[in-house]
VMD Tcl script that builds the backbone (N, CA, C; Angstrom):
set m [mol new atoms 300]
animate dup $m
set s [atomselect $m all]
$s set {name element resname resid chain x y z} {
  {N N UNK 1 A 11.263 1.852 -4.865}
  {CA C UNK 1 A 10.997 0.434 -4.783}
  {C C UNK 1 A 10.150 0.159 -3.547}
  {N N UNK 2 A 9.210 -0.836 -3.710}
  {CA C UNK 2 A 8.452 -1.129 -2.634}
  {C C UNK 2 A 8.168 -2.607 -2.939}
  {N N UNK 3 A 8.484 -3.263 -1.512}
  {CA C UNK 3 A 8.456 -4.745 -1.021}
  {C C UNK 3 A 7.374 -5.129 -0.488}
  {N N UNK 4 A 6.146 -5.932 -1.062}
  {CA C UNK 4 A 4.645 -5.944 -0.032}
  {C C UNK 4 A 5.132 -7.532 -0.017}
  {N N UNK 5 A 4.695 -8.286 1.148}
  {CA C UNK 5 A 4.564 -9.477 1.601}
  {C C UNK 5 A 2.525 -9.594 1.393}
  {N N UNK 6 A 2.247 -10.918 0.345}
  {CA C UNK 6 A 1.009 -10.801 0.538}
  {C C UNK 6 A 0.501 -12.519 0.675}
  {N N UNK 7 A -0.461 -12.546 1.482}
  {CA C UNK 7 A -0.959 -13.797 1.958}
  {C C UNK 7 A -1.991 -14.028 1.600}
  {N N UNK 8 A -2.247 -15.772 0.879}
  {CA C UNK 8 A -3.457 -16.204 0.341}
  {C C UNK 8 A -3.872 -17.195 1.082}
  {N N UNK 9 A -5.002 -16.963 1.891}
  {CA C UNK 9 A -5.650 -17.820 3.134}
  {C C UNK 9 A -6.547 -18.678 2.192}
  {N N UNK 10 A -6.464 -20.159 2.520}
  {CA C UNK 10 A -7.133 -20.663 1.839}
  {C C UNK 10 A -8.173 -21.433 3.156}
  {N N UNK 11 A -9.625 -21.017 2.430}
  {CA C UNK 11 A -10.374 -21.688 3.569}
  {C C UNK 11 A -10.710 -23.302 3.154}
  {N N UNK 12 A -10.958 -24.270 4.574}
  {CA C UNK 12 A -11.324 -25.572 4.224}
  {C C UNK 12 A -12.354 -25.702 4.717}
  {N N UNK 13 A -13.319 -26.766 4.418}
  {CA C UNK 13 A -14.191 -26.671 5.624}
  {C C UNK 13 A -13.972 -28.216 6.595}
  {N N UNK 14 A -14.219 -27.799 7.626}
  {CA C UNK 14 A -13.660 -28.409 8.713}
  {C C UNK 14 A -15.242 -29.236 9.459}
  {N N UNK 15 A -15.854 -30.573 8.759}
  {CA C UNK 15 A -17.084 -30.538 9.382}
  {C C UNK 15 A -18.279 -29.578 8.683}
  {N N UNK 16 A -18.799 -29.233 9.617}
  {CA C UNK 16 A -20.008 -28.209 9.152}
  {C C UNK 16 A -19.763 -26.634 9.022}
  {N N UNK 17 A -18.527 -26.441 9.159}
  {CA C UNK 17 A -17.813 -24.887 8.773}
  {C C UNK 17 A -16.442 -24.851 8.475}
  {N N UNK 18 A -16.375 -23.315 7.678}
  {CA C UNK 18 A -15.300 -23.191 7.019}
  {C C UNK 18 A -14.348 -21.992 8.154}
  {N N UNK 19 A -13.111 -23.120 7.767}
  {CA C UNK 19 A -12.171 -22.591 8.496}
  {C C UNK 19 A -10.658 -21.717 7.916}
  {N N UNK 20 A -10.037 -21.122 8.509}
  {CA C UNK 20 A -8.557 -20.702 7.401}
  {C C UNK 20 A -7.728 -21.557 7.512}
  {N N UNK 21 A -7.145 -21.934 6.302}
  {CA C UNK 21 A -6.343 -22.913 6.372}
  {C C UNK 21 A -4.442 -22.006 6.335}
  {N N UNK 22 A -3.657 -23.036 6.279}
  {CA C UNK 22 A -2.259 -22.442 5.830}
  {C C UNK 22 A -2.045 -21.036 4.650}
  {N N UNK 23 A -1.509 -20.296 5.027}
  {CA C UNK 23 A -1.879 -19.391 4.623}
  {C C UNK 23 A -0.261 -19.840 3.413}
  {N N UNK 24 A -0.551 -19.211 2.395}
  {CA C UNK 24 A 1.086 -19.252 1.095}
  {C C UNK 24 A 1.411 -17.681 1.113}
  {N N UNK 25 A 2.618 -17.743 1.394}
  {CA C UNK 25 A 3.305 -16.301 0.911}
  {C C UNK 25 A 3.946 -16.361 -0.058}
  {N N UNK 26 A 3.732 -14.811 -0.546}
  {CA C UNK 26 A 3.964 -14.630 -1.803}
  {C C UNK 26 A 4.839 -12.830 -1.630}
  {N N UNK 27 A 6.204 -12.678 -2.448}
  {CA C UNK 27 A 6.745 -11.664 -2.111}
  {C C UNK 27 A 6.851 -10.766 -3.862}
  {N N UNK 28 A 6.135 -9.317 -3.366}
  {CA C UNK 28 A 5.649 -8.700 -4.712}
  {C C UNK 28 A 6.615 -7.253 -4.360}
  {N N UNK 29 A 7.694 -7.184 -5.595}
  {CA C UNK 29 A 8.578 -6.278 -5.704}
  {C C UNK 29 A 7.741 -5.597 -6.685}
  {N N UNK 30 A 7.639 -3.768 -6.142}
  {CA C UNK 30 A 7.344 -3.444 -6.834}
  {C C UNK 30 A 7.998 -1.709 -7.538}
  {N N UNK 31 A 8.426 -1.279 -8.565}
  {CA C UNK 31 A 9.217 -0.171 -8.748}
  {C C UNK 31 A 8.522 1.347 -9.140}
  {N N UNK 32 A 9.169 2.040 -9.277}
  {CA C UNK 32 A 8.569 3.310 -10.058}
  {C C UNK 32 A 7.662 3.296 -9.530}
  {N N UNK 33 A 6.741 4.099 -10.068}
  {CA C UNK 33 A 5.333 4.906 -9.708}
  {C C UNK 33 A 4.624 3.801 -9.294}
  {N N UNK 34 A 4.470 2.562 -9.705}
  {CA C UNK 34 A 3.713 1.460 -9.130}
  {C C UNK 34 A 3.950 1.371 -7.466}
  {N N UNK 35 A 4.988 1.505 -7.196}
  {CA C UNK 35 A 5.739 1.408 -6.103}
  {C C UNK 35 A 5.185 2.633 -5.185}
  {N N UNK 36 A 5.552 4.229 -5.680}
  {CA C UNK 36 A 4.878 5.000 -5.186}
  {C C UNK 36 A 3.508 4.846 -4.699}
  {N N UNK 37 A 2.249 4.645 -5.897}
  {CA C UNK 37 A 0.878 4.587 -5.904}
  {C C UNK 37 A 0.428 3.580 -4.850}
  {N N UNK 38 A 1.348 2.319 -4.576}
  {CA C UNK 38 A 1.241 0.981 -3.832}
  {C C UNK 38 A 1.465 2.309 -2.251}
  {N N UNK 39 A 2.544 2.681 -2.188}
  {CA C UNK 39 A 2.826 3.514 -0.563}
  {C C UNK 39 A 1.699 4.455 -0.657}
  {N N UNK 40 A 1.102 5.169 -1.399}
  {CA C UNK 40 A 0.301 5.836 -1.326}
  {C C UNK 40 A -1.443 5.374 -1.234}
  {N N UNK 41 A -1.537 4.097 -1.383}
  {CA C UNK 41 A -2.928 4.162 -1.459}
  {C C UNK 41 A -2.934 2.734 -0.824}
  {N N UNK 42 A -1.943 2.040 -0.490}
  {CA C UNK 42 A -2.264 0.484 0.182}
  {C C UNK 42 A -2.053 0.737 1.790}
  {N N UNK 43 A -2.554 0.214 2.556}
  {CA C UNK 43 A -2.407 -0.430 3.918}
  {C C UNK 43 A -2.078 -1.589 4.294}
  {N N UNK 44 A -1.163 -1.974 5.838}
  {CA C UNK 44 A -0.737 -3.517 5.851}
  {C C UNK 44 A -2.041 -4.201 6.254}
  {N N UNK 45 A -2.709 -5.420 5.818}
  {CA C UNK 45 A -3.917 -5.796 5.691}
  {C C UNK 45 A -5.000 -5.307 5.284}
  {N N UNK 46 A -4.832 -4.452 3.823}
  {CA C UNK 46 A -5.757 -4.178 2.786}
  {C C UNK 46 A -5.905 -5.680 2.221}
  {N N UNK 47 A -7.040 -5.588 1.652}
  {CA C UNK 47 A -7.051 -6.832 0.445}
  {C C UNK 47 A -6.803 -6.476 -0.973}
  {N N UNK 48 A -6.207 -7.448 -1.754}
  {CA C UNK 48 A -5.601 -6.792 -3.173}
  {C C UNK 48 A -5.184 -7.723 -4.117}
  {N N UNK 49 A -5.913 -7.446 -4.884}
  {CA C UNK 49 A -5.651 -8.663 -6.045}
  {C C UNK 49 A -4.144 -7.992 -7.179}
  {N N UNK 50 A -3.773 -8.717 -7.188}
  {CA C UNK 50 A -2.168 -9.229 -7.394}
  {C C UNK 50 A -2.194 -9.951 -8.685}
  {N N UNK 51 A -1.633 -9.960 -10.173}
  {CA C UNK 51 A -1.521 -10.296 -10.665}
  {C C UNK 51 A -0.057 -10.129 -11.020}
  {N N UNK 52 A 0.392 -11.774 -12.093}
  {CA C UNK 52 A 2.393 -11.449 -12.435}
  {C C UNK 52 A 2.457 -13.104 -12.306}
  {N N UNK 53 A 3.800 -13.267 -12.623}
  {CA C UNK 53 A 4.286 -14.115 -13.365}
  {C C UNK 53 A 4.907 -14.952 -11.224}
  {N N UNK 54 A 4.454 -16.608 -11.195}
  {CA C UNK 54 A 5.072 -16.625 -10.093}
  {C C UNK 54 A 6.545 -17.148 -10.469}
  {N N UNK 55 A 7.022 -17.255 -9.355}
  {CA C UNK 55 A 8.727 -17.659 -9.848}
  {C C UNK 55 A 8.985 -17.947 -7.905}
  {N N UNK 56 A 9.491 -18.768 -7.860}
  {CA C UNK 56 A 10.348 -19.607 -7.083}
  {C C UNK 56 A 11.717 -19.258 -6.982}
  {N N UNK 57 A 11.978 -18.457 -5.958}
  {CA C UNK 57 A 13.780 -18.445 -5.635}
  {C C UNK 57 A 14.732 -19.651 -4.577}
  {N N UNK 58 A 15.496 -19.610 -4.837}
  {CA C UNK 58 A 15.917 -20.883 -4.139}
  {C C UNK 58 A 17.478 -20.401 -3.512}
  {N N UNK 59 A 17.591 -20.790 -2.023}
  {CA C UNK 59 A 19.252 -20.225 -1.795}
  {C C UNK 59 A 19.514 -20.735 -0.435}
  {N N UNK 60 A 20.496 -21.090 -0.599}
  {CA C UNK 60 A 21.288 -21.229 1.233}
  {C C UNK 60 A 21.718 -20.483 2.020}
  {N N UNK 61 A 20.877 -20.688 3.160}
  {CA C UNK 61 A 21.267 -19.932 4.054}
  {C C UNK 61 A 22.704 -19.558 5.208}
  {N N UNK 62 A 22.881 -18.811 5.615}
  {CA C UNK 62 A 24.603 -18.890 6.218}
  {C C UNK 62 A 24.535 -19.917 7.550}
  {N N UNK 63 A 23.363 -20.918 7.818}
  {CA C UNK 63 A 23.704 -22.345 8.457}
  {C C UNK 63 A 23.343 -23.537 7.491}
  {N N UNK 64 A 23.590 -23.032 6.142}
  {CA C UNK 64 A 23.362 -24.339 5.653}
  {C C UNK 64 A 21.907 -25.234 4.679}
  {N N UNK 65 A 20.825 -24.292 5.434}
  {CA C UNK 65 A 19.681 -24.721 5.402}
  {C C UNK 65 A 19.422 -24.192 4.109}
  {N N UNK 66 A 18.750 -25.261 3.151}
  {CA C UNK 66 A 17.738 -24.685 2.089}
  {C C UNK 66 A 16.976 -24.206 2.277}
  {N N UNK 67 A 16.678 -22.947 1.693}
  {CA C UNK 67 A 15.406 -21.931 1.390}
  {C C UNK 67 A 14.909 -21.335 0.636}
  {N N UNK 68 A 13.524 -21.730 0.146}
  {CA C UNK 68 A 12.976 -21.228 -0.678}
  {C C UNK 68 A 11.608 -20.031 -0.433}
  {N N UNK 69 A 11.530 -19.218 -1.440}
  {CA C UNK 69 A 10.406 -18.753 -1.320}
  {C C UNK 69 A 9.700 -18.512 -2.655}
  {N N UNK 70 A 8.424 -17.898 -2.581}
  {CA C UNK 70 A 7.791 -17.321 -3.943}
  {C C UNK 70 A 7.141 -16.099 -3.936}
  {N N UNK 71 A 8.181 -15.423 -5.338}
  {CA C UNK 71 A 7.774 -14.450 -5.504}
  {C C UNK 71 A 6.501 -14.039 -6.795}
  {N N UNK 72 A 6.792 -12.971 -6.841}
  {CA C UNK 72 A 5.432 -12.438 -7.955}
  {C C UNK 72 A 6.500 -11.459 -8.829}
  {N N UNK 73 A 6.520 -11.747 -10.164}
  {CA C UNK 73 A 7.375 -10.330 -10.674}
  {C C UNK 73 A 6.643 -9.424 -11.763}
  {N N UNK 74 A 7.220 -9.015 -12.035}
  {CA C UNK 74 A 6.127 -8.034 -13.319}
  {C C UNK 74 A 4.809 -7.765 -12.687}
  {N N UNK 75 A 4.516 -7.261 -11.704}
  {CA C UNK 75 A 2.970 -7.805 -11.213}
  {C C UNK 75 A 2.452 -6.222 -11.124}
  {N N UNK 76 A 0.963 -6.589 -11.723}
  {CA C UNK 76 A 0.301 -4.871 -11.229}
  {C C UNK 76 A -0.742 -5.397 -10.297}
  {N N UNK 77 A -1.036 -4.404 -9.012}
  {CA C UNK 77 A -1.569 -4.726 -8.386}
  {C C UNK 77 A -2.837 -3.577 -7.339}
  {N N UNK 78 A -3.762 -3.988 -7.417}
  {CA C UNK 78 A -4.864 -2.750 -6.799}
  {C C UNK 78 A -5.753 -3.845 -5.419}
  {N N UNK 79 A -6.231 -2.735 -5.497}
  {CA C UNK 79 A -7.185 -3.011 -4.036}
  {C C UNK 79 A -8.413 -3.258 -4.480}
  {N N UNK 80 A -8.841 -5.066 -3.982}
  {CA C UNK 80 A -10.143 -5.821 -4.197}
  {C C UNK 80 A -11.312 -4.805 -3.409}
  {N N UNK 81 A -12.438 -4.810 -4.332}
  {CA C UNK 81 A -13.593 -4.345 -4.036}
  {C C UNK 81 A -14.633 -5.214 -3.519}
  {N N UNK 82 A -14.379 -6.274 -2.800}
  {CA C UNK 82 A -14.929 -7.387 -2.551}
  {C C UNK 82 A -15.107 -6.594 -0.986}
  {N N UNK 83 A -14.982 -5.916 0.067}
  {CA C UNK 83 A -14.776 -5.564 1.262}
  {C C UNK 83 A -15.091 -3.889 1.471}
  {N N UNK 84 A -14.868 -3.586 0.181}
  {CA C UNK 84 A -14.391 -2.283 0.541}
  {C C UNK 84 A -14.870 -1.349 -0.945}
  {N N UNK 85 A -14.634 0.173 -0.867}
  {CA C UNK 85 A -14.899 0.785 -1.926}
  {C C UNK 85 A -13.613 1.484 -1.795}
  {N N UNK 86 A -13.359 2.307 -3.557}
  {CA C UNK 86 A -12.110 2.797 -3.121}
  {C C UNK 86 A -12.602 4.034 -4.230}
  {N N UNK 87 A -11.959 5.358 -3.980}
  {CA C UNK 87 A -11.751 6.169 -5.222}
  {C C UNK 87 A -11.087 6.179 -5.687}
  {N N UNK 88 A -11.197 6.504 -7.272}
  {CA C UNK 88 A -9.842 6.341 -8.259}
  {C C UNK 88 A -9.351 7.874 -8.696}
  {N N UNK 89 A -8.359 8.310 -8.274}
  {CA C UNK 89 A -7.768 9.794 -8.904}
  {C C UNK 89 A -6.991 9.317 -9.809}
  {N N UNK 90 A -7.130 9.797 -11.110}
  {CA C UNK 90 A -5.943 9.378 -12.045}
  {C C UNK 90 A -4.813 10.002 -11.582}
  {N N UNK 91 A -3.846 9.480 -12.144}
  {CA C UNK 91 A -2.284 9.740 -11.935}
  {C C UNK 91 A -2.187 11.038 -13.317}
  {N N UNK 92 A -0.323 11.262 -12.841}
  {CA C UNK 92 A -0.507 12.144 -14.424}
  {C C UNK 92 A 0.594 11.009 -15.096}
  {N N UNK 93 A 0.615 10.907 -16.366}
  {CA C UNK 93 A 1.404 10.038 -17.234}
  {C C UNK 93 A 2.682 10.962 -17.985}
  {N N UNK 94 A 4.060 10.322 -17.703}
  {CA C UNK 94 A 4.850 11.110 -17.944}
  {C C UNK 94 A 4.976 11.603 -19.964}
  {N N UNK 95 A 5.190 12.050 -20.483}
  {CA C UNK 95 A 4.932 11.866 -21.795}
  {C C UNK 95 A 6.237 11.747 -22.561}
  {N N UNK 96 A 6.671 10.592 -23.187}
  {CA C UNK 96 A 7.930 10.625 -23.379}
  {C C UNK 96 A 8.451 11.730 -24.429}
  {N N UNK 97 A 9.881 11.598 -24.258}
  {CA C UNK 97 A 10.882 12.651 -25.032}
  {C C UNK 97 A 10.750 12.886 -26.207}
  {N N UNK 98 A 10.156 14.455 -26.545}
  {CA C UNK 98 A 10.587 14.680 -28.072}
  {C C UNK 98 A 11.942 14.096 -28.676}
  {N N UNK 99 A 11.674 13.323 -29.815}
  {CA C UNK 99 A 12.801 13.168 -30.870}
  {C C UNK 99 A 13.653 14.048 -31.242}
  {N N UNK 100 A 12.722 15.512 -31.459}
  {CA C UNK 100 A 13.789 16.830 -31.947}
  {C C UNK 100 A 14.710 17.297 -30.747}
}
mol reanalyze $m
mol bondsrecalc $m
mol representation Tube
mol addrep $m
């Protein structure tokens, strides 16, 4: 299992330039080999487009306080080529169980 915290900076422009605005977090659980391939080929402040279903958790905290956050589930996720180049090694694919 692997837990990435990922942030979407939204720029405004402020006047005659653009600035970063509030950034939204977003928390992307991810399992199995996805999980592996994510420890193996991501860095903390890579860029990475993120796709999945969002969902909103909601819970109290042990003073009381409401807290929410948002997560990402089902999500597959790689590294934007907008910055950067990347190589692709295929993986191997497990092949499921003979019937006999």
């Amino acid at each position: 299992m692997a837990t990435v915290r990922i942030a979407v900076n939204h720029r405004i422009r402020q006047g005659e330039e653009w600035v970063d605005g509030e950034p939204s977090l977003y928390d992307v659980t991810l399992w199995e080999k996805p999980a592996e391939n994510a420890a193996e080929s991501l860095r903390k402040g890579d860029r990475v487009l993120v796709t999945g279903q969002v969902h909103t958790e909601a819970w109290t905290d042990s003073d009381g306080a409401k807290r929410i956050k948002q997560v990402i589930i089902d999500p597959e996720i790689g590294a934007s080529l907008r910055f950067t180049t990347v190589q692709v090694a295929p993986g191997t694919r497990e092949q499921p169980a003979s019937p006999n």
